[in-house]
BAVEX-376436 format. One record per residue (C-alpha): residue number from 1; residue in one letter; x, y, z. Coordinates in nm, 3 decimals, padded with zeros to 5 digits. Each point is the difference from the previous one (the first is absolute). Last residue first. Layout:
BEGIN
+------+------+---------+---------+---------+
! resi ! resn !       X !       Y !       Z !
+------+------+---------+---------+---------+
!  NUM !    a !       X !       Y !       Z !
...
+------+------+---------+---------+---------+
//
This chain:
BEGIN
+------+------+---------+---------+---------+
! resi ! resn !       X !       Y !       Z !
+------+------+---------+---------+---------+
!  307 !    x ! -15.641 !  07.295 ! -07.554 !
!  306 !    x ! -00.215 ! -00.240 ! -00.154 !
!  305 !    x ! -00.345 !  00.117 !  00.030 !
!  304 !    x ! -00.258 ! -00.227 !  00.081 !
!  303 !    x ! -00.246 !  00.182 !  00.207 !
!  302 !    x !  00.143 !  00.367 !  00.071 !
!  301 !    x ! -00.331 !  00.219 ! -00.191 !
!  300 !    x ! -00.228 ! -00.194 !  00.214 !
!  299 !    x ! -00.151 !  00.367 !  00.055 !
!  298 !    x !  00.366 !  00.000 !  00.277 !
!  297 !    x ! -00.269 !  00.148 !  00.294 !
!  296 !    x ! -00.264 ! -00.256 ! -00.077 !
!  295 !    x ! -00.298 !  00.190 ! -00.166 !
!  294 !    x ! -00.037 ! -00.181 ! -00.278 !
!  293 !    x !  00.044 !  00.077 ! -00.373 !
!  292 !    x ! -00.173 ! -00.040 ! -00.372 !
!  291 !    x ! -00.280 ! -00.223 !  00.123 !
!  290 !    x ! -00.240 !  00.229 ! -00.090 !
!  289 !    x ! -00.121 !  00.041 !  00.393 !
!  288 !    x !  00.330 !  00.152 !  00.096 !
!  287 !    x ! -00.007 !  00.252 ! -00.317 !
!  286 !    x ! -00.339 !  00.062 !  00.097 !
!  285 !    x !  00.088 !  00.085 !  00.353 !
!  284 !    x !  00.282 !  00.236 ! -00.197 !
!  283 !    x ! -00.264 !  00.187 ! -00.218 !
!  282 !    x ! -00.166 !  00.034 !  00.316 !
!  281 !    x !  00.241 !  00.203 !  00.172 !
!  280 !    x ! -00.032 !  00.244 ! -00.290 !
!  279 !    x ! -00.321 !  00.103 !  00.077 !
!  278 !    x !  00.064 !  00.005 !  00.376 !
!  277 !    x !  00.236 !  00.179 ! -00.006 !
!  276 !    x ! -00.109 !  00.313 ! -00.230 !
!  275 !    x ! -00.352 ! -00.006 !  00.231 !
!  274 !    x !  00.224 !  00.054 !  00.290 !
!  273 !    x !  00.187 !  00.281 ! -00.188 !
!  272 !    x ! -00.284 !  00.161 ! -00.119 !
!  271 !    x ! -00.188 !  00.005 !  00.337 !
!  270 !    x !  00.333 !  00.124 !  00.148 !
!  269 !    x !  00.012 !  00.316 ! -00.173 !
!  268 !    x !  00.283 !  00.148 !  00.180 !
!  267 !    x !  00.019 !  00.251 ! -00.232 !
!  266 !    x !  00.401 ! -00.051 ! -00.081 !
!  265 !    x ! -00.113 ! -00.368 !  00.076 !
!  264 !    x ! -00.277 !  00.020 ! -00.283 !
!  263 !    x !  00.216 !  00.199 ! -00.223 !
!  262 !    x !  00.317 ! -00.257 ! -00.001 !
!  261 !    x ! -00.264 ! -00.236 ! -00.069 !
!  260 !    x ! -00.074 !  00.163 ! -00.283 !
!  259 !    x !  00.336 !  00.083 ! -00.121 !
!  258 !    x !  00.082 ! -00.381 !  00.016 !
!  257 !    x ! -00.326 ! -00.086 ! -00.183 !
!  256 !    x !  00.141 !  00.226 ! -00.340 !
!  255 !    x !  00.372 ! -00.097 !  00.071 !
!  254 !    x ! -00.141 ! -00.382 ! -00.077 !
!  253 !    x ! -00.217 !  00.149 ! -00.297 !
!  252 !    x !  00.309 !  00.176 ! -00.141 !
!  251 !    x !  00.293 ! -00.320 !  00.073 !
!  250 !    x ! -00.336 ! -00.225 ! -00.206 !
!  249 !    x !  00.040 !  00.206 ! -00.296 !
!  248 !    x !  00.372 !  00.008 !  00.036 !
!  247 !    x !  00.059 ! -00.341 !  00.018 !
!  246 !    x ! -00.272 ! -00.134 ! -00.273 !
!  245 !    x !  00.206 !  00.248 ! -00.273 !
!  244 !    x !  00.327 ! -00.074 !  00.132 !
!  243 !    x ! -00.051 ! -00.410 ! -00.021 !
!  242 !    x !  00.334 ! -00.100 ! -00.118 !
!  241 !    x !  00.190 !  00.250 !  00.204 !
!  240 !    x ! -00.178 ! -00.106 !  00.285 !
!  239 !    x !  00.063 ! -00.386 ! -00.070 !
!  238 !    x !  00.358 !  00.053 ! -00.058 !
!  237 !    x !  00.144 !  00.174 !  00.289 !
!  236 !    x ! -00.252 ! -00.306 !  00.218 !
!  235 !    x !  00.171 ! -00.274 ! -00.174 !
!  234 !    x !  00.352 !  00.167 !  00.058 !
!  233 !    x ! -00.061 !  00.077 !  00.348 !
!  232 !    x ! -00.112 ! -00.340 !  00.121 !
!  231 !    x ! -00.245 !  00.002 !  00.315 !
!  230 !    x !  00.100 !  00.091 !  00.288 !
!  229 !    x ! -00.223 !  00.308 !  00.007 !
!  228 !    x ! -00.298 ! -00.252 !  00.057 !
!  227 !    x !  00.139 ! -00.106 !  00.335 !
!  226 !    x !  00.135 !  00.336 !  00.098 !
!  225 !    x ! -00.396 !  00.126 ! -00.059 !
!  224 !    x ! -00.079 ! -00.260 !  00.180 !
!  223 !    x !  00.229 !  00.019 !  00.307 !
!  222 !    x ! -00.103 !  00.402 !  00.003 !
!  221 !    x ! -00.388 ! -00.099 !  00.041 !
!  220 !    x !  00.106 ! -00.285 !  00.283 !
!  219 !    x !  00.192 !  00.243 !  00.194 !
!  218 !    x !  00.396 !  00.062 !  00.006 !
!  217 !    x !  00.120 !  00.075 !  00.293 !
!  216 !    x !  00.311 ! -00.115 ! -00.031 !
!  215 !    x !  00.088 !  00.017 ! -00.380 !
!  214 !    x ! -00.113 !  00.396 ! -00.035 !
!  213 !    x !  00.174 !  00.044 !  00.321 !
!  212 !    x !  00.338 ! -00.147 ! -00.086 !
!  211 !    x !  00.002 !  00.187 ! -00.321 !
!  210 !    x ! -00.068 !  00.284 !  00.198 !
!  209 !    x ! -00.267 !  00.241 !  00.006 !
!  208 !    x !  00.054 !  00.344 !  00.001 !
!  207 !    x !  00.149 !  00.024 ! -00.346 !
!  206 !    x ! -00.306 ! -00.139 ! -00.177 !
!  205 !    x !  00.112 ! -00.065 ! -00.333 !
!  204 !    x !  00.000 ! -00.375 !  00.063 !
!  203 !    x ! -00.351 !  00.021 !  00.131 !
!  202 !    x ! -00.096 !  00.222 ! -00.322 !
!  201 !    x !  00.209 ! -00.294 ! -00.188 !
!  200 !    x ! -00.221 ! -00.289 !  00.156 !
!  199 !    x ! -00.335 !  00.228 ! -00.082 !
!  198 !    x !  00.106 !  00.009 ! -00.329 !
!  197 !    x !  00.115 ! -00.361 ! -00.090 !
!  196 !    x ! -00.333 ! -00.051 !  00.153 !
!  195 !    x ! -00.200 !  00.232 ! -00.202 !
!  194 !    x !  00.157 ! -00.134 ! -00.330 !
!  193 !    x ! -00.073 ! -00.361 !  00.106 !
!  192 !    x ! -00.392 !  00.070 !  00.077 !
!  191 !    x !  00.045 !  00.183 ! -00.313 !
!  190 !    x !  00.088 ! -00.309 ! -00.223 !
!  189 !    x ! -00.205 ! -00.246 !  00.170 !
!  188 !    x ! -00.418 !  00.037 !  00.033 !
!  187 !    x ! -00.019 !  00.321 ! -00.171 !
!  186 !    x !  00.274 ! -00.059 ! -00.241 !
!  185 !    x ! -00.116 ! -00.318 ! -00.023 !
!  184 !    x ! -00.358 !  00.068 ! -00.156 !
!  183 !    x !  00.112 !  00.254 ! -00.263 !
!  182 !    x !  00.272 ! -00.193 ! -00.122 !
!  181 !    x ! -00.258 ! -00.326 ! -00.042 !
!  180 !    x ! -00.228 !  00.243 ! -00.146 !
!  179 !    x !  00.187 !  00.065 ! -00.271 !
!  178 !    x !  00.091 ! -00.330 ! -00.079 !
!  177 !    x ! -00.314 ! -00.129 !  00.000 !
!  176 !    x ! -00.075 ! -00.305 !  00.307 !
!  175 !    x ! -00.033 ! -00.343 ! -00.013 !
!  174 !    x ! -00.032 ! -00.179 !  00.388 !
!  173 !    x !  00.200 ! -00.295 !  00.109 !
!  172 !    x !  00.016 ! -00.111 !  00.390 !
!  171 !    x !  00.276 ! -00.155 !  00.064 !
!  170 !    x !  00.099 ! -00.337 !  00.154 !
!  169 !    x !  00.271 ! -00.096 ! -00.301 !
!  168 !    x ! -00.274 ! -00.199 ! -00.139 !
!  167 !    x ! -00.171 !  00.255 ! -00.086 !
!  166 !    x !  00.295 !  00.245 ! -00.097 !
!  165 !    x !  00.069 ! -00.303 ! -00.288 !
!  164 !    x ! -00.363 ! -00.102 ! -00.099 !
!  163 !    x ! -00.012 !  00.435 ! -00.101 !
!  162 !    x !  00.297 ! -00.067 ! -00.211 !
!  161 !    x ! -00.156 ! -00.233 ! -00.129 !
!  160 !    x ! -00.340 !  00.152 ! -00.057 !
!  159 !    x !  00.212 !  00.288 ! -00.166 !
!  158 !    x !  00.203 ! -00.273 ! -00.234 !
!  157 !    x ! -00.325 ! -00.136 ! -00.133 !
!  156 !    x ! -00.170 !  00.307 ! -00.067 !
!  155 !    x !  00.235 !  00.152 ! -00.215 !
!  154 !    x !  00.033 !  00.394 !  00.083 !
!  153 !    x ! -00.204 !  00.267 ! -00.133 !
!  152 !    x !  00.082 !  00.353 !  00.201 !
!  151 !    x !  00.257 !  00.043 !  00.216 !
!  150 !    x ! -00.015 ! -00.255 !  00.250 !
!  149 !    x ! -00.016 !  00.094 !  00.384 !
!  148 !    x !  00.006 ! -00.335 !  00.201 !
!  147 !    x ! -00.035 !  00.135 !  00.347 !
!  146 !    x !  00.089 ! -00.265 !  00.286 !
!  145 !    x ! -00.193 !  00.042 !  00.297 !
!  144 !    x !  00.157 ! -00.136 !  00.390 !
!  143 !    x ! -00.201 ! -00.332 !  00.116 !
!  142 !    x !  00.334 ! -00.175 ! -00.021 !
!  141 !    x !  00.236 !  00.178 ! -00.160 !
!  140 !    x !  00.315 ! -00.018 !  00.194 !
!  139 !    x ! -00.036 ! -00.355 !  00.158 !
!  138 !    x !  00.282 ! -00.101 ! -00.224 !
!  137 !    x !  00.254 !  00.129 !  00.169 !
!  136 !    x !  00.293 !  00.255 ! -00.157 !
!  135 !    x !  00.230 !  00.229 !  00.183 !
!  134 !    x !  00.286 ! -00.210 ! -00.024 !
!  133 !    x !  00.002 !  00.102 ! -00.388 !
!  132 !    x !  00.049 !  00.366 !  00.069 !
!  131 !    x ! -00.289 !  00.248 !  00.180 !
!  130 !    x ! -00.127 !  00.024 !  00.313 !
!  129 !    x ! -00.278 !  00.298 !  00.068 !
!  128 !    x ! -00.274 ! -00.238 ! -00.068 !
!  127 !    x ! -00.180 ! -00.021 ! -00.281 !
!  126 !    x ! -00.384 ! -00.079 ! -00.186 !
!  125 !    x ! -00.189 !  00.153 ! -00.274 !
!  124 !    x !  00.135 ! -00.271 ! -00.258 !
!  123 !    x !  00.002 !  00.255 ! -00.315 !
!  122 !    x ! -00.052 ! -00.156 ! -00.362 !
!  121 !    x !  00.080 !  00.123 ! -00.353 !
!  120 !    x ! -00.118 ! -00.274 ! -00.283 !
!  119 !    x !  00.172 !  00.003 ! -00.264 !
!  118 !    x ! -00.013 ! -00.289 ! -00.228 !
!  117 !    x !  00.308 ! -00.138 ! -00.285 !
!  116 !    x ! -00.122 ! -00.060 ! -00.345 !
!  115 !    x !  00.121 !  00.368 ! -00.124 !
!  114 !    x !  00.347 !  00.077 !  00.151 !
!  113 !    x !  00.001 !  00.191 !  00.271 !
!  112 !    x !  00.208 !  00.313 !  00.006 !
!  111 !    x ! -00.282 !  00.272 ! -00.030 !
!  110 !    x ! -00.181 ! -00.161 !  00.326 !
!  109 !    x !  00.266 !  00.045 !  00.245 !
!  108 !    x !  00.029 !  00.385 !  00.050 !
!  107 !    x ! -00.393 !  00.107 ! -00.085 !
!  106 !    x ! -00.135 ! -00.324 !  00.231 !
!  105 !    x !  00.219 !  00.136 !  00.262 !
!  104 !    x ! -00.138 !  00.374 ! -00.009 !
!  103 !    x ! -00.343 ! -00.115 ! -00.016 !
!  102 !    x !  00.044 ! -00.251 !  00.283 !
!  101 !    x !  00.177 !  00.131 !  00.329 !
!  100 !    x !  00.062 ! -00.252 !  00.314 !
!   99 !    x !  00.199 ! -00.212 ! -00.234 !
!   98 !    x ! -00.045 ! -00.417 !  00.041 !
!   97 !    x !  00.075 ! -00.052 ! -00.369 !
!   96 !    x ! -00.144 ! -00.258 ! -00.252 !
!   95 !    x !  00.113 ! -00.125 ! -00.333 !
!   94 !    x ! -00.177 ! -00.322 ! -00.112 !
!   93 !    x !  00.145 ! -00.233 ! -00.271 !
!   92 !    x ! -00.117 ! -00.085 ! -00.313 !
!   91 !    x !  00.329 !  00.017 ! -00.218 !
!   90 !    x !  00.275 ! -00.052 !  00.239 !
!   89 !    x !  00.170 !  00.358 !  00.094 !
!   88 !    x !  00.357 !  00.049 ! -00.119 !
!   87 !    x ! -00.038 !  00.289 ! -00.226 !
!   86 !    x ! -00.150 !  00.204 !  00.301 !
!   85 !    x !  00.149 ! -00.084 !  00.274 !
!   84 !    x !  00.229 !  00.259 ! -00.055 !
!   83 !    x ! -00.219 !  00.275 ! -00.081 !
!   82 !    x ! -00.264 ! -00.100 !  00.276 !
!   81 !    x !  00.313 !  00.056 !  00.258 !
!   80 !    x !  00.042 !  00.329 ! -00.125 !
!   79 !    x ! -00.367 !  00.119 !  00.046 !
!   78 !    x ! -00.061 ! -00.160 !  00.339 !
!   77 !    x !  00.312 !  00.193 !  00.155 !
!   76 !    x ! -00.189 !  00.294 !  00.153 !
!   75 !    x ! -00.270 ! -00.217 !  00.113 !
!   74 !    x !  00.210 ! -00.183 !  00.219 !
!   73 !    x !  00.105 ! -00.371 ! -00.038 !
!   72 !    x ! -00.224 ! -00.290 !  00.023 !
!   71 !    x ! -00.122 ! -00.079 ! -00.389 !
!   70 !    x ! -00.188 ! -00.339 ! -00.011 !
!   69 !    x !  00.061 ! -00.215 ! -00.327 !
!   68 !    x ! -00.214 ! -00.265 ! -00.042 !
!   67 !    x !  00.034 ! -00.260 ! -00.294 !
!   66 !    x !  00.387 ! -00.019 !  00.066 !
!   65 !    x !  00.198 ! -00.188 ! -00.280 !
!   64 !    x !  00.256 !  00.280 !  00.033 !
!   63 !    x ! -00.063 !  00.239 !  00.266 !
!   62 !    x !  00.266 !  00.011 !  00.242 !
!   61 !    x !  00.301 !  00.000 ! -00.284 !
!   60 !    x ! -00.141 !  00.358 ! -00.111 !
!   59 !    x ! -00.025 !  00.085 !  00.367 !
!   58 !    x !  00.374 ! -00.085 !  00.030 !
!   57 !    x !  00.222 ! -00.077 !  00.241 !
!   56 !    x ! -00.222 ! -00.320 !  00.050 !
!   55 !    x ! -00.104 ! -00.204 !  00.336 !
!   54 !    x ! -00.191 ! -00.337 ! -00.115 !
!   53 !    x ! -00.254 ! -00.196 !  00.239 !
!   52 !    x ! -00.048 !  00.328 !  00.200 !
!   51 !    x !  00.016 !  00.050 !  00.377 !
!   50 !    x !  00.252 ! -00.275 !  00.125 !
!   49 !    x !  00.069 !  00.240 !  00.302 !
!   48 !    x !  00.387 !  00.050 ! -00.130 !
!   47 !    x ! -00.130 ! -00.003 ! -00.372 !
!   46 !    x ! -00.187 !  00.340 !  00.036 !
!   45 !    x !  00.270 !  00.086 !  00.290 !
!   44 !    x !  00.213 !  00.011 ! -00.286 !
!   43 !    x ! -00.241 !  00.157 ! -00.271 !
!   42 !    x ! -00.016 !  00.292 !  00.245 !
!   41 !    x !  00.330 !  00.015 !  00.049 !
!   40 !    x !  00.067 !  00.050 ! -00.351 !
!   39 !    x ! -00.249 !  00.268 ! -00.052 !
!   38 !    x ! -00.239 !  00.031 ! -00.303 !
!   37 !    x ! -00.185 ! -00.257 !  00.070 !
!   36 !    x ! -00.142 ! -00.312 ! -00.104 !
!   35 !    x ! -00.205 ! -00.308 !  00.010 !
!   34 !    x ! -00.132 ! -00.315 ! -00.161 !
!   33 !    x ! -00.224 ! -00.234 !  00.120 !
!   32 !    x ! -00.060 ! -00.327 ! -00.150 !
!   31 !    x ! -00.348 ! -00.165 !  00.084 !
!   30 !    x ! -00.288 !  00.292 !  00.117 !
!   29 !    x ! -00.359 ! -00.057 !  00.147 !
!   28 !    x !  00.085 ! -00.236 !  00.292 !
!   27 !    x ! -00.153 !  00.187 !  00.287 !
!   26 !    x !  00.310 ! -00.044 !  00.224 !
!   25 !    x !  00.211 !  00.132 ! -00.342 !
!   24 !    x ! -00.195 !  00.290 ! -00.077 !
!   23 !    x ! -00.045 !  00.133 !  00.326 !
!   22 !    x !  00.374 ! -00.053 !  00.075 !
!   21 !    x !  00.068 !  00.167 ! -00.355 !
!   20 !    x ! -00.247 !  00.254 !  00.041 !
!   19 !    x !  00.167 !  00.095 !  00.325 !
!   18 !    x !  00.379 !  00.011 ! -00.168 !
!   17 !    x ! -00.182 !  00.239 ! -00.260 !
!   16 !    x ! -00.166 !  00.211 !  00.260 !
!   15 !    x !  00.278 !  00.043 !  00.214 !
!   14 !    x !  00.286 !  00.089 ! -00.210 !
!   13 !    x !  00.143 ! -00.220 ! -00.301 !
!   12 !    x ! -00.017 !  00.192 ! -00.306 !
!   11 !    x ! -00.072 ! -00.140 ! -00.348 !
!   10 !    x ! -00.254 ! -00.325 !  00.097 !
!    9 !    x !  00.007 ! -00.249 ! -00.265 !
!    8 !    x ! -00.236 ! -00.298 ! -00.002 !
!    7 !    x ! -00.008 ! -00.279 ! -00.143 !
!    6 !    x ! -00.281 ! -00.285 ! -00.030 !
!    5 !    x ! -00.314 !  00.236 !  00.100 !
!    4 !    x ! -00.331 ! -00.132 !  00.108 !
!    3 !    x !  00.139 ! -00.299 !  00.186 !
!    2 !    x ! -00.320 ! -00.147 !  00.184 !
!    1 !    x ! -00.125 !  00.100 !  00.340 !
+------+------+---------+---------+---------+
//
C-alpha cells in the first residue's frame, strides 16, 4: 500500500504500539516514526531493537511535525499526556488512542486539543498477555476488529484515513458510538478479565491447595484464566475505574446467571444446566467460525512474539 501517514508519533511503547509499527512499516503506510515512553529503559530497548526512527524523552518532542499522533499508555494517564502534547501538535494532524474505554478517554484528552487538530478515539481489539517493545509483531491485527469510536462530527477525510491505516495494517475496521463501544467490551473483555483475576485469587486464597498444586495440575480452564490474568495491572486498574458505571451493571447481571446456576445444581436441575451449556457453547463455535480464534491449544495467540 501507499504511505498514508508521513510521521507518526506513538506515546507509549508496549505491545500494541511496537505492533502497529511493524504492521505499519511491512505494509508501508507510515515514513518517520517517532516514539516514546515514560521509562528510560523502555526508550533503551526502544532504540536497542531499532524500534522507532527517533527515541525522545519527551512526548512533547515526539510529536512535532507528526500528522498522526497515536496515544499507547493507560487510560489513567491519557488526560495528562493530551495536556502536554497539546501546544505542540502540527496543525491538521490526527490524534488517536488504542484505550479499551472511550467516553471516559474522549472526556480526559479532548479539552486539551487545540482546534484544527482531529480526534478520533480507536481500540485495536486484539493482545496477547506480553507486553514491552519486544512484544510487538506485525501480524497482530490481522483479521482481528478495530473500533473507531468518534465523538460526534469528525472530518471526513482524516476518519477514512485513519480507517486506510487499520486496513492496511490487516484489521478489520468497524465504527462504533462511544457508549456502546464501553458497553460492548465490558461484556466481551473487561469482565471476562475481572472474573479471571478473581477466580486466580480464590485459587490463591485457597489454603488447601498449594502453590505447587495450583501450577501442577493445572487444567486447560485454570491455564486460561492465568493466561488472561497476566495481563498488565496498571491498564486493567485503570480501565475499571474508568468504566464504573458499564462495570458494575454488567458485575450485577453476571452475579445474576451465577446465582442461577448455582440454583439449578443446588436442585440438580440438569435439564437447565445442559440447556445453559449448550447455549453458551455456541457463542464460542461462532467465535471459531467468525474468524476471531481457532481451536489450536495456544488460539494462535504465541505466533510472532518476541520474547
Amino acid at each position: 500500500m501507499s504511505r498514508i501517514y508521513d510521521r507518526v508519533a506513538y506515546i507509549g511503547l508496549g505491545l500494541i504500539a511496537s505492533s502497529m509499527i511493524h504492521a505499519g512499516r511491512r505494509a508501508g503506510l507510515q515514513g518517520e516514526i517517532a516514539g516514546t515512553a515514560r521509562s528510560a529503559e523502555t526508550r533503551a530497548i526502544a532504540c536497542e531493537v531499532g524500534l522507532c526512527d527517533i527515541v525522545t524523552e519527551t512526548a512533547a518532542d515526539a510529536v512535532r511535525d507528526a500528522d498522526l499522533v497515536v496515544l499507547c499508555v493507560p487510560v489513567g494517564a491519557m488526560g495528562k499526556v493530551a495536556e502536554e502534547i497539546g501546544p505542540h501538535l502540527m496543525p491538521g494532524a490526527t490524534v488517536t488512542d488504542v484505550g479499551s474505554v472511550k467516553r471516559a478517554v474522549i472526556e480526559a484528552v479532548k479539552p486539551h486539543l487545540p482546534e484544527g487538530v482531529h480526534f478520533i478515539p480507536g481500540h485495536p481489539l486484539a493482545g496477547t498477555e506480553h507486553s514491552g517493545p519486544r512484544s510487538g509483531f506485525a501480524e497482530l491485527f490481522e483479521n482481528r476488529y478495530t473500533l473507531i469510536v468518534p465523538d460526534g462530527d469528525v472530518d471526513a477525510d482524516a476518519l477514512a484515513k485513519l480507517e486506510a491505516f487499520w486496513t492496511g495494517m490487516g484489521a478489520n475496521v468497524e465504527v462504533m458510538d462511544p457508549e456502546h463501544h464501553d458497553l460492548v467490551l465490558m461484556v466481551t473483555s473487561h469482565a471476562p478479565h475481572l472474573i479471571a483475576y478473581t477466580m486466580v485469587g480464590v485459587a490463591d486464597d485457597l489454603r488447601r491447595v498449594t502453590d505447587s498444586e495450583v501450577i501442577k495440575y493445572s487444567a486447560a480452564g485454570f491455564r486460561d484464566f492465568t493466561r488472561i490474568a497476566a495481563s498488565d495491572p496498571t491498564m486493567w486498574r485503570d480501565v475499571f475505574l474508568n468504566n464504573k458505571d458499564a462495570t458494575m451493571e454488567i458485575l450485577g447481571r453476571f452475579i445474576e446467571e451465577l446465582m442461577r446456576l448455582q440454583r439449578a445444581i443446588r436442585k440438580e436441575d440438569g435439564d437447565l444446566l445442559f440447556d445453559y451449556f449448550t447455549r453458551t457453547r455456541a457463542i464460542r463455535r461462532g467465535i471459531i467460525e467468525a474468524g476471531q480464534d481457532t481451536s489450536a491449544p495456544d488460539f494462535g495467540r504465541a505466533h510472532g512474539v518476541a520474547e
